[in-house]
N, CA and C atoms as an extended XYZ file, in Angstrom:
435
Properties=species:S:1:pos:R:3:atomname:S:1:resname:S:1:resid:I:1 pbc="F F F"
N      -103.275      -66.587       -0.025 N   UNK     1
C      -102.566      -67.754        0.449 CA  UNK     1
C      -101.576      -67.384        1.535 C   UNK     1
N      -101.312      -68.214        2.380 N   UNK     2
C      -100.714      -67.763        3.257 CA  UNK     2
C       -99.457      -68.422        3.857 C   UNK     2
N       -98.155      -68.376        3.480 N   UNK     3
C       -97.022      -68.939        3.232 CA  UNK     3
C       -96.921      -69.817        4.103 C   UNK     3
N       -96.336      -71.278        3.654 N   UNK     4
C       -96.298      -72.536        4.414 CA  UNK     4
C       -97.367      -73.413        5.028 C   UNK     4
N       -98.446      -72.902        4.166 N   UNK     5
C       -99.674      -73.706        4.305 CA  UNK     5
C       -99.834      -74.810        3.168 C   UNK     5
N      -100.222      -76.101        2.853 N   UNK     6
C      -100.523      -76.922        2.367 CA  UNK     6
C      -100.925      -76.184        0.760 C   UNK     6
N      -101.717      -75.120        0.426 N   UNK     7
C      -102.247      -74.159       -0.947 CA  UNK     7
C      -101.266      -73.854       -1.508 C   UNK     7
N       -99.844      -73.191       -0.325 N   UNK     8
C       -98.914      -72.664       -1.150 CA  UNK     8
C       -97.735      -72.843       -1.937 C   UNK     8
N       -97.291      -74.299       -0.920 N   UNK     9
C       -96.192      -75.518       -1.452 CA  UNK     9
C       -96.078      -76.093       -2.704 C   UNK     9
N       -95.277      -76.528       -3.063 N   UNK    10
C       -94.993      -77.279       -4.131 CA  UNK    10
C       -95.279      -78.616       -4.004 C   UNK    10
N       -96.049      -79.208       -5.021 N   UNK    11
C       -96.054      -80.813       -4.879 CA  UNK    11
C       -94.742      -81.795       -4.855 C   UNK    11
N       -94.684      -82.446       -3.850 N   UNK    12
C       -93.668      -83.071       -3.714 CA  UNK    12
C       -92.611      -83.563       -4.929 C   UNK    12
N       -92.954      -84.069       -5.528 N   UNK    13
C       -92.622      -84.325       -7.755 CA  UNK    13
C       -91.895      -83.188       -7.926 C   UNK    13
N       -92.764      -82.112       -7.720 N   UNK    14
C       -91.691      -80.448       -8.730 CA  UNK    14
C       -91.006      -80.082       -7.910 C   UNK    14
N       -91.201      -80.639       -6.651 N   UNK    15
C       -89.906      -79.686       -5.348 CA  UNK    15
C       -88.445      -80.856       -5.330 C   UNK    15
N       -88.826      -82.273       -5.645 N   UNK    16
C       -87.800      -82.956       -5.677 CA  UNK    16
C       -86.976      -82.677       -7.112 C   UNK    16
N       -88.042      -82.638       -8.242 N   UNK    17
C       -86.968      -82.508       -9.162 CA  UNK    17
C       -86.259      -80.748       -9.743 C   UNK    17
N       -86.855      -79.738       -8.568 N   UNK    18
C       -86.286      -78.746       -8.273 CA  UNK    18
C       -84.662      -79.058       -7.836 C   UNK    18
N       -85.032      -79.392       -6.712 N   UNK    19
C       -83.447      -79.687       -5.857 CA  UNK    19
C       -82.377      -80.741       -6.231 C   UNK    19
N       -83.486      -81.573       -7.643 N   UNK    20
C       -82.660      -82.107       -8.543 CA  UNK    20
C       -81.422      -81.956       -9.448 C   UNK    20
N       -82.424      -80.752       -9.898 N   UNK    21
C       -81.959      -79.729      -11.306 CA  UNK    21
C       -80.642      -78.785      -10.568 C   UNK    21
N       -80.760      -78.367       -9.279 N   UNK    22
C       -80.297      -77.900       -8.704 CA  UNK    22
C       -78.578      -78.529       -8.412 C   UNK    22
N       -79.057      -79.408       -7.706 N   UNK    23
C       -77.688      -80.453       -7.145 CA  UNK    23
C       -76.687      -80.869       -8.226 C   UNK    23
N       -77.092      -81.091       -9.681 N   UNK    24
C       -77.150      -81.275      -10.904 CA  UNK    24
C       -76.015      -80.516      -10.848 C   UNK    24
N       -76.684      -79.558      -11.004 N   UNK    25
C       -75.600      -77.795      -11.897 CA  UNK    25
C       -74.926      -77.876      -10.652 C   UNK    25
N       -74.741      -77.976       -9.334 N   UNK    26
C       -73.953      -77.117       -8.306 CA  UNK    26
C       -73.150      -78.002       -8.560 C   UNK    26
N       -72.640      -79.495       -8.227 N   UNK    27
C       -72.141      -80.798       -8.637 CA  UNK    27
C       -71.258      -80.540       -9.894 C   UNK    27
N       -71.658      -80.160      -10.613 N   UNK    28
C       -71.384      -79.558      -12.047 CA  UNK    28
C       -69.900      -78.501      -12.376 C   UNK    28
N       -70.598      -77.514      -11.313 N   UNK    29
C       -69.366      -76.680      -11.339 CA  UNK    29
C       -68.494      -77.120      -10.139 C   UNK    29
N       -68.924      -77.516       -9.213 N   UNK    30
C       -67.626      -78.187       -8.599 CA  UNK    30
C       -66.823      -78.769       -8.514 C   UNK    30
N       -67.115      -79.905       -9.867 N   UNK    31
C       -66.405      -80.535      -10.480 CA  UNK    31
C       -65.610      -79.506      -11.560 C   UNK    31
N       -65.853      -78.884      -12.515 N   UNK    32
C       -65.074      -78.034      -12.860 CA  UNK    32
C       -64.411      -77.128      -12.309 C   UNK    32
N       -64.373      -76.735      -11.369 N   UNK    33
C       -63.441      -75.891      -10.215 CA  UNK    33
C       -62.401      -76.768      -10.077 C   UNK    33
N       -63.169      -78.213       -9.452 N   UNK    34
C       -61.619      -79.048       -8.774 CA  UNK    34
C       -60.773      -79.533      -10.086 C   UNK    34
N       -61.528      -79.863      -11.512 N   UNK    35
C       -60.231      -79.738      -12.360 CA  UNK    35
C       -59.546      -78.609      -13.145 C   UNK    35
N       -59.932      -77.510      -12.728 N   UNK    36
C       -58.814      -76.624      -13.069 CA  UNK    36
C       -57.898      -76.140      -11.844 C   UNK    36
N       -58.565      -75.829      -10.178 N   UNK    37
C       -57.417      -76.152       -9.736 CA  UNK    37
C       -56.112      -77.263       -9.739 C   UNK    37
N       -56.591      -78.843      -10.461 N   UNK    38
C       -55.964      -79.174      -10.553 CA  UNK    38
C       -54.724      -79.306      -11.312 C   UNK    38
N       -55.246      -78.403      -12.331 N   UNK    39
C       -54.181      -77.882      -13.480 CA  UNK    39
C       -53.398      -77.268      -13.011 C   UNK    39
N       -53.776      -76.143      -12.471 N   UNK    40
C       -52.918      -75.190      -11.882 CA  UNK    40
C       -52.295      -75.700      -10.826 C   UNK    40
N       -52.066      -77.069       -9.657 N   UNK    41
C       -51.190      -77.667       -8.721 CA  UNK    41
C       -50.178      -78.302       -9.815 C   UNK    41
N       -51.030      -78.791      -11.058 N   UNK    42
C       -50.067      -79.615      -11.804 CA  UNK    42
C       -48.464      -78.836      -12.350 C   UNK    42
N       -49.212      -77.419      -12.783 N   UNK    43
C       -48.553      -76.377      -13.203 CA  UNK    43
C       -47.481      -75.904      -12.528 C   UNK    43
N       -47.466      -76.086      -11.022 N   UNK    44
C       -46.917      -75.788       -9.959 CA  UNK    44
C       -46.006      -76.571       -9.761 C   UNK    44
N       -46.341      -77.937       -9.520 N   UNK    45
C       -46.016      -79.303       -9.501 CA  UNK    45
C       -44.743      -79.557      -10.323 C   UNK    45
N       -44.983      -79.103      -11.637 N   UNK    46
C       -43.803      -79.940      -12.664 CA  UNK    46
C       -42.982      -78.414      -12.926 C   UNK    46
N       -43.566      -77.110      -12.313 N   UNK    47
C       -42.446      -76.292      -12.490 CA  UNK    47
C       -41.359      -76.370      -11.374 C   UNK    47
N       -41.936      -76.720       -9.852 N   UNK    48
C       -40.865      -76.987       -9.127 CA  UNK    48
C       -40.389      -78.215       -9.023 C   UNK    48
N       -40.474      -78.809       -9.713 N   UNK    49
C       -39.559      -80.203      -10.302 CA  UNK    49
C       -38.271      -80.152      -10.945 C   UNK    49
N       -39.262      -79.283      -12.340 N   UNK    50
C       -38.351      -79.380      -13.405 CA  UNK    50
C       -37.491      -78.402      -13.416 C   UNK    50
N       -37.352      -77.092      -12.251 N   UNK    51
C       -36.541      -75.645      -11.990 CA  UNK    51
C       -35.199      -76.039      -11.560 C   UNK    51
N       -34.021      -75.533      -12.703 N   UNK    52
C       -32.712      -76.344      -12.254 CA  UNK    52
C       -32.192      -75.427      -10.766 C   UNK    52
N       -32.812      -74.442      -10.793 N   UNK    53
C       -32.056      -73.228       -9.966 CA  UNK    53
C       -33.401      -72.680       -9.067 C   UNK    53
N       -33.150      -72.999       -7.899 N   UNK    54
C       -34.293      -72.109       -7.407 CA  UNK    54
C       -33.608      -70.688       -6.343 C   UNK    54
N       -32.499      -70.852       -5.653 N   UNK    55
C       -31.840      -69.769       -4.857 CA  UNK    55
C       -30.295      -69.412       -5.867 C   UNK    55
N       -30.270      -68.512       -5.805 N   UNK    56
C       -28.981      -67.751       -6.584 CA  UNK    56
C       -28.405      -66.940       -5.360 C   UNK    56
N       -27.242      -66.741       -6.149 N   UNK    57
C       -26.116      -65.926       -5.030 CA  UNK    57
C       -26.665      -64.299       -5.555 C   UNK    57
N       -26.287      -63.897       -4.169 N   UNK    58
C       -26.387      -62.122       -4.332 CA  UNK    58
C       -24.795      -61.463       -3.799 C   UNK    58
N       -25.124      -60.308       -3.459 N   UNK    59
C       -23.867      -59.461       -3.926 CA  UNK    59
C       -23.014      -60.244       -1.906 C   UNK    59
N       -23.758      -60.058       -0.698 N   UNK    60
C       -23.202      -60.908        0.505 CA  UNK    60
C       -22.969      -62.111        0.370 C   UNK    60
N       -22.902      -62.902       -0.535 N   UNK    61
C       -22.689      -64.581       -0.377 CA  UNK    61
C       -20.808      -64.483       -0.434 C   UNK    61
N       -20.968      -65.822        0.339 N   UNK    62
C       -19.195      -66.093        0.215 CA  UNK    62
C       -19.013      -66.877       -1.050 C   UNK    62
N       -19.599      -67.651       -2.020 N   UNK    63
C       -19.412      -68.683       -3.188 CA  UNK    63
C       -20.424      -67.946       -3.800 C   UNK    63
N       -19.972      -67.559       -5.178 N   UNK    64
C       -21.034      -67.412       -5.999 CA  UNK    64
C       -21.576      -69.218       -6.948 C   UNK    64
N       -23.080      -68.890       -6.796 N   UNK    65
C       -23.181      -70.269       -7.551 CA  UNK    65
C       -25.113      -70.132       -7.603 C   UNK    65
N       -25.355      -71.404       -7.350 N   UNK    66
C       -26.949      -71.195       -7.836 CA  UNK    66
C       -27.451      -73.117       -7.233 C   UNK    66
N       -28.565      -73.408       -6.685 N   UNK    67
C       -29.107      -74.477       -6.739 CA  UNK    67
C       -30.625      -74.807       -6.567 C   UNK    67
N       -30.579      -76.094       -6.965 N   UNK    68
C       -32.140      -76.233       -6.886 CA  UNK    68
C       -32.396      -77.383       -6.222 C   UNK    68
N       -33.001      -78.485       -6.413 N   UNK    69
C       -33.569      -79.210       -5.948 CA  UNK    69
C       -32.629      -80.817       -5.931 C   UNK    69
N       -31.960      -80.706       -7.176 N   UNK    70
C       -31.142      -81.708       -7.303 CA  UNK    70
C       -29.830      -81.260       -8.231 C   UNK    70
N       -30.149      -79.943       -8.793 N   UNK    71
C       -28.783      -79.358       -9.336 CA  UNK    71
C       -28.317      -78.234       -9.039 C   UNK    71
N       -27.504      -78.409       -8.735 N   UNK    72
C       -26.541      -77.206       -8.738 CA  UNK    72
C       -25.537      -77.088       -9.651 C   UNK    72
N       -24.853      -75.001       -9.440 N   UNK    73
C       -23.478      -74.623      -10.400 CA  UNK    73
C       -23.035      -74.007       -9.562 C   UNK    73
N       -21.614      -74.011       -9.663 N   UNK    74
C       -20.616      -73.224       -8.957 CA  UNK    74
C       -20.055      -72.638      -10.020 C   UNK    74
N       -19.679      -71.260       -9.693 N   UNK    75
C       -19.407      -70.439      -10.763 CA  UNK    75
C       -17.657      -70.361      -10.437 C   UNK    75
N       -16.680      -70.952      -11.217 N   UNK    76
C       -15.432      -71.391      -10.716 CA  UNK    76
C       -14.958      -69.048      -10.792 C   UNK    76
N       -13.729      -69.247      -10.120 N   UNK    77
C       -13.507      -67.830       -9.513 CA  UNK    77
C       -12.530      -67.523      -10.559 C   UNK    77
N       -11.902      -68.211      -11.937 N   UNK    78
C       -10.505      -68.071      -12.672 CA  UNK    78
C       -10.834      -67.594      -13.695 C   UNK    78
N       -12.364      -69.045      -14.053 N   UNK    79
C       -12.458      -68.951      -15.523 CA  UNK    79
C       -14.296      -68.522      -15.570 C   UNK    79
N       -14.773      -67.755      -14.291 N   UNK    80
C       -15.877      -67.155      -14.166 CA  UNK    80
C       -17.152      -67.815      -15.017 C   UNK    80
N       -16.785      -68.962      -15.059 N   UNK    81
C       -17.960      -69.938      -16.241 CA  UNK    81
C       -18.517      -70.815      -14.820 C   UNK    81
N       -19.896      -71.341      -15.084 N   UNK    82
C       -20.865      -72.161      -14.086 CA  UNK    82
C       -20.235      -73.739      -14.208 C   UNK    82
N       -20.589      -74.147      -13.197 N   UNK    83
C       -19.829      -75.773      -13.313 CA  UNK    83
C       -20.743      -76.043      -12.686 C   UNK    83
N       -21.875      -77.454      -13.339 N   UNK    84
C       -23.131      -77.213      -13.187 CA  UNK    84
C       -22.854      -79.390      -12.629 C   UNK    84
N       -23.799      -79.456      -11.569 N   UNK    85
C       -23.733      -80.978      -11.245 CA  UNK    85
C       -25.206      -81.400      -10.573 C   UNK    85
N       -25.228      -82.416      -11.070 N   UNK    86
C       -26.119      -83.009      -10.396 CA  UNK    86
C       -27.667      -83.047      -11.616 C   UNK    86
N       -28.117      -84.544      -11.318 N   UNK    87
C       -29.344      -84.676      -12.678 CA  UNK    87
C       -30.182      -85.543      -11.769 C   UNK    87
N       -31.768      -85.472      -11.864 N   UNK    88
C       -32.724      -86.559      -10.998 CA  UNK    88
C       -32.084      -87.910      -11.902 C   UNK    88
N       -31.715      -88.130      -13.121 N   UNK    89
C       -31.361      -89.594      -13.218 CA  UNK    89
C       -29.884      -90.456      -12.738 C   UNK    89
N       -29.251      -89.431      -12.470 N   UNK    90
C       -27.994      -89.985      -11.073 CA  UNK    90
C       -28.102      -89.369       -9.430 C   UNK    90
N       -28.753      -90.433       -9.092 N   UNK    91
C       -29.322      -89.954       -8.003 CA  UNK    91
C       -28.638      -89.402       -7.222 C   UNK    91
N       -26.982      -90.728       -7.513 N   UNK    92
C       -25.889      -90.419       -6.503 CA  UNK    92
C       -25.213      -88.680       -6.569 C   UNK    92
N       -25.234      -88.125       -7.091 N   UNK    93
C       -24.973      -86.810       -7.138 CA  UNK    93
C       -25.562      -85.352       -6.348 C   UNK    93
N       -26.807      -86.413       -6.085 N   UNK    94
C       -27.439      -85.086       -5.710 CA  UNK    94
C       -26.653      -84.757       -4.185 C   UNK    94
N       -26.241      -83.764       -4.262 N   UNK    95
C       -25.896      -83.447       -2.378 CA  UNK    95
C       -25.665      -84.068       -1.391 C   UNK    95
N       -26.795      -83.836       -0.459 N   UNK    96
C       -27.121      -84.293        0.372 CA  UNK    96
C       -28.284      -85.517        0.657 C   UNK    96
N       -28.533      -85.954        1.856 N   UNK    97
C       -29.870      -87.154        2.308 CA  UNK    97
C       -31.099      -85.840        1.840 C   UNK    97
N       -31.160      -85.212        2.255 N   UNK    98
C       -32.057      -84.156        2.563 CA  UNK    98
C       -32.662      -83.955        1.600 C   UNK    98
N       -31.731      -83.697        0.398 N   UNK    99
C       -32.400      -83.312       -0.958 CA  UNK    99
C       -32.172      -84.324       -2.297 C   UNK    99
N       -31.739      -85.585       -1.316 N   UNK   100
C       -32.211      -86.848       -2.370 CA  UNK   100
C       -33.768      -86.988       -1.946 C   UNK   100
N       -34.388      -86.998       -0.460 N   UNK   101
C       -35.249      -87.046        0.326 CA  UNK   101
C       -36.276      -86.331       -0.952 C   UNK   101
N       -35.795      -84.661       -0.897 N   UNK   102
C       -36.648      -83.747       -1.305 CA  UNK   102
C       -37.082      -83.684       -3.195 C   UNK   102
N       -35.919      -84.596       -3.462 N   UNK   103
C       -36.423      -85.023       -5.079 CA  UNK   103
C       -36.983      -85.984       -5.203 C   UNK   103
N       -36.950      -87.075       -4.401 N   UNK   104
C       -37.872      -87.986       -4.437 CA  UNK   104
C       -39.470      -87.881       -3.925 C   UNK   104
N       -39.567      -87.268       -3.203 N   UNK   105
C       -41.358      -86.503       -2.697 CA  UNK   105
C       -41.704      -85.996       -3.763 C   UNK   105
N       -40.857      -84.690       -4.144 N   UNK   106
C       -41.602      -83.515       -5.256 CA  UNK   106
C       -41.656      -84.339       -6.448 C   UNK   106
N       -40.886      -85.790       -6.820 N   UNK   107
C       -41.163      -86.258       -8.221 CA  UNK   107
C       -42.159      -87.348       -7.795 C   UNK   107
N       -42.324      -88.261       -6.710 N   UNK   108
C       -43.445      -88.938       -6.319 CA  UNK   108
C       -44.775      -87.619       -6.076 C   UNK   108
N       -45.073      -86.669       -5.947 N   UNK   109
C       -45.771      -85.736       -6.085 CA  UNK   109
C       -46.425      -85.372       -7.792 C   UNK   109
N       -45.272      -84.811       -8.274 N   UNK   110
C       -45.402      -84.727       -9.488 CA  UNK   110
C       -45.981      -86.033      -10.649 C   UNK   110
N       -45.541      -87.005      -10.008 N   UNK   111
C       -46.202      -88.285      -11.035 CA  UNK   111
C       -47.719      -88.494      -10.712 C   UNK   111
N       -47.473      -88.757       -9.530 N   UNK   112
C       -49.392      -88.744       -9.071 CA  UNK   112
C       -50.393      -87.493       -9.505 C   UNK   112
N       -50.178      -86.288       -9.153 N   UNK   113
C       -51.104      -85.648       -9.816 CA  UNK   113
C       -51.165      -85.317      -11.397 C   UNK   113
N       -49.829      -85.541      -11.982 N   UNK   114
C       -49.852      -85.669      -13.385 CA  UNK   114
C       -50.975      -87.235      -14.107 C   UNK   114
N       -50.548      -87.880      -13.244 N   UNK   115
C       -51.576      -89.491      -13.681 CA  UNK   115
C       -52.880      -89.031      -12.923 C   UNK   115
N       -53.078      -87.816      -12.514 N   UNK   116
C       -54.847      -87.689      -11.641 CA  UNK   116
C       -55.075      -87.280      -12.955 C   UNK   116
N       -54.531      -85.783      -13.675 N   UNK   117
C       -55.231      -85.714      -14.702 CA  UNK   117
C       -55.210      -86.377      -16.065 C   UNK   117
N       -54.183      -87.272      -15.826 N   UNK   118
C       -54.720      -88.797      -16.973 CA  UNK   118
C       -56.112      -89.170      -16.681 C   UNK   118
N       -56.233      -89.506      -15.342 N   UNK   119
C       -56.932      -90.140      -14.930 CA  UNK   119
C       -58.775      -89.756      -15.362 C   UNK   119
N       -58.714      -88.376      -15.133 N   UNK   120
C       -60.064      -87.307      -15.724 CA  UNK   120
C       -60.633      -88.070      -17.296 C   UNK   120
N       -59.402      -88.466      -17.845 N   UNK   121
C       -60.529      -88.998      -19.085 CA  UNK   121
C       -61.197      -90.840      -18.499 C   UNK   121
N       -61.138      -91.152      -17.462 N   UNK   122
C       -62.070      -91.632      -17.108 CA  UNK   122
C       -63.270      -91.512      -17.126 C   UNK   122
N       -63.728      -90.209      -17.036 N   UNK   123
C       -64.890      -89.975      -16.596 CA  UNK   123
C       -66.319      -90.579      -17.972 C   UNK   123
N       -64.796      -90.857      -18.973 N   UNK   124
C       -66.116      -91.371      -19.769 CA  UNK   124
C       -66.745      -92.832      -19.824 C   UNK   124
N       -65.555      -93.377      -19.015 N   UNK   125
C       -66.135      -94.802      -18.895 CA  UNK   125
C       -66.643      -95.202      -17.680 C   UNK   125
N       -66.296      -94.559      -16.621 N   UNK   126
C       -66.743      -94.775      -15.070 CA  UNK   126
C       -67.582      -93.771      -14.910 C   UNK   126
N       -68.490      -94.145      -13.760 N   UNK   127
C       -69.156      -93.070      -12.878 CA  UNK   127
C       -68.132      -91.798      -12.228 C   UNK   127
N       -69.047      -91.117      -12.262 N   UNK   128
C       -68.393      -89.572      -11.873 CA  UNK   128
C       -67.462      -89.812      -10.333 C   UNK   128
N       -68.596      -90.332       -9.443 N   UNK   129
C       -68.339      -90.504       -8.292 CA  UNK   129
C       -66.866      -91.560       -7.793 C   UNK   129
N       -66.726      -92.576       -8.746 N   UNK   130
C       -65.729      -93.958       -8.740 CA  UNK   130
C       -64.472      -92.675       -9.421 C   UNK   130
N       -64.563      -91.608      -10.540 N   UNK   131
C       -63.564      -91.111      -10.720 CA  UNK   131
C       -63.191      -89.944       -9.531 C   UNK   131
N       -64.074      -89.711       -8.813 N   UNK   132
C       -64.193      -88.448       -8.396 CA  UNK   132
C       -63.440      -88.842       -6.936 C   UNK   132
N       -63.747      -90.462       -6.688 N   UNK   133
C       -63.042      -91.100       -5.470 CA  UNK   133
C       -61.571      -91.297       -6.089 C   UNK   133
N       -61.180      -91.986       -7.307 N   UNK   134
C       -59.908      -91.979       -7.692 CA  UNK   134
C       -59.171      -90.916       -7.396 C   UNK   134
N       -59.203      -89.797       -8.394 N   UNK   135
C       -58.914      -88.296       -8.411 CA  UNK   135
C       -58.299      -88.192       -7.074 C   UNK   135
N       -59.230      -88.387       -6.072 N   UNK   136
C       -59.086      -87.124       -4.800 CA  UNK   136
C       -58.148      -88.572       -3.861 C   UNK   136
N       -57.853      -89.371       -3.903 N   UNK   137
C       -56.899      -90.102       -3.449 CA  UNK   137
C       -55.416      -90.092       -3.847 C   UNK   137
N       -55.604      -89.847       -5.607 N   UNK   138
C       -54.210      -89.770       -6.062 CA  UNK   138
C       -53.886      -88.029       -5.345 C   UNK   138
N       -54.675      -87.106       -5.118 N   UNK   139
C       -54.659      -85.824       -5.182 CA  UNK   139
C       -54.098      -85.831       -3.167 C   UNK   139
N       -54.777      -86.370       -2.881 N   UNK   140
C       -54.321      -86.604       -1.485 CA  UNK   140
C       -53.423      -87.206       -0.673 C   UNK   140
N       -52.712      -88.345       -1.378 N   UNK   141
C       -51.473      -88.706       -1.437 CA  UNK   141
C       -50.240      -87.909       -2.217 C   UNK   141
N       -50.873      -86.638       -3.119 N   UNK   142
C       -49.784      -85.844       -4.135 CA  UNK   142
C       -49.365      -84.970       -3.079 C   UNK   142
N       -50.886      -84.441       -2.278 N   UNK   143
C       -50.473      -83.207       -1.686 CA  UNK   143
C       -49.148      -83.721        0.050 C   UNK   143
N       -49.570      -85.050        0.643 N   UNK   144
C       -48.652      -85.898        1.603 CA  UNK   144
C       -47.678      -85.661        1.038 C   UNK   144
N       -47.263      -86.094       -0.284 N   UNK   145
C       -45.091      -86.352       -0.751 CA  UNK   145
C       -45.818      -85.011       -0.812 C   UNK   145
């Protein structure tokens, strides 16, 4: 037989439900890829949310103290104890525009991809594809804020 002649091919039937079986499984794991990366953004997501302290003072700073995203401590210079301010549920506290700005993105961030993977137990009542369009909208507006 001599390759790519009419003798050697597959009948149209076993070559379609080849690339069937195929699309199937690849579909398959790609969908399991995109929800465990999504775990792991989520993971990411609600740790830099929920981190009261992300920069600390070192031995060159002029104020010793510590802040994060919406809280900060100043470590008073008398009684060497942290004096700690600021909570996402008084908004008015936080700082500055900048990082009222920057708690409101990272927690509009954080809610959306936390409700994407609510959203995954869809998959038992909708089509893959109607969740798979949900998903990647909430996921694409998470990654914008």
């Amino acid at each position: 037989m001599i390759p790519g002649t009419a003798a050697s091919m597959l009948p149209s039937a076993e070559a379609a439900k080849l690339y069937q079986t195929n699309y199937v499984r690849n579909s398959r794991v790609i969908g399991l890829l995109w929800a465990i990366f999504t775990i792991l953004f989520v993971i990411v997501n609600v740790t830099i949310f929920s981190q009261p302290y992300w920069v600390g003072d070192g031995m060159d700073t002029p104020q010793a103290g510590y802040f994060g995203l919406f809280h900060f401590c100043i470590i008073d210079a008398t009684s060497r104890e942290l004096a700690c301010h600021g909570s996402f549920t008084e908004f008015s506290e936080i700082p500055s525009g900048a990082f009222k700005a920057a708690s409101f993105f990272v927690g509009m961030s954080m809610m959306l991809i936390v409700t994407c993977i609510a959203c995954f137990s869809l998959f038992f009542l909708l089509s893959t594809s109607t969740v798979y369009k949900i998903c990647g909208w909430m996921q694409a507006l998470s990654g914008t804020c």
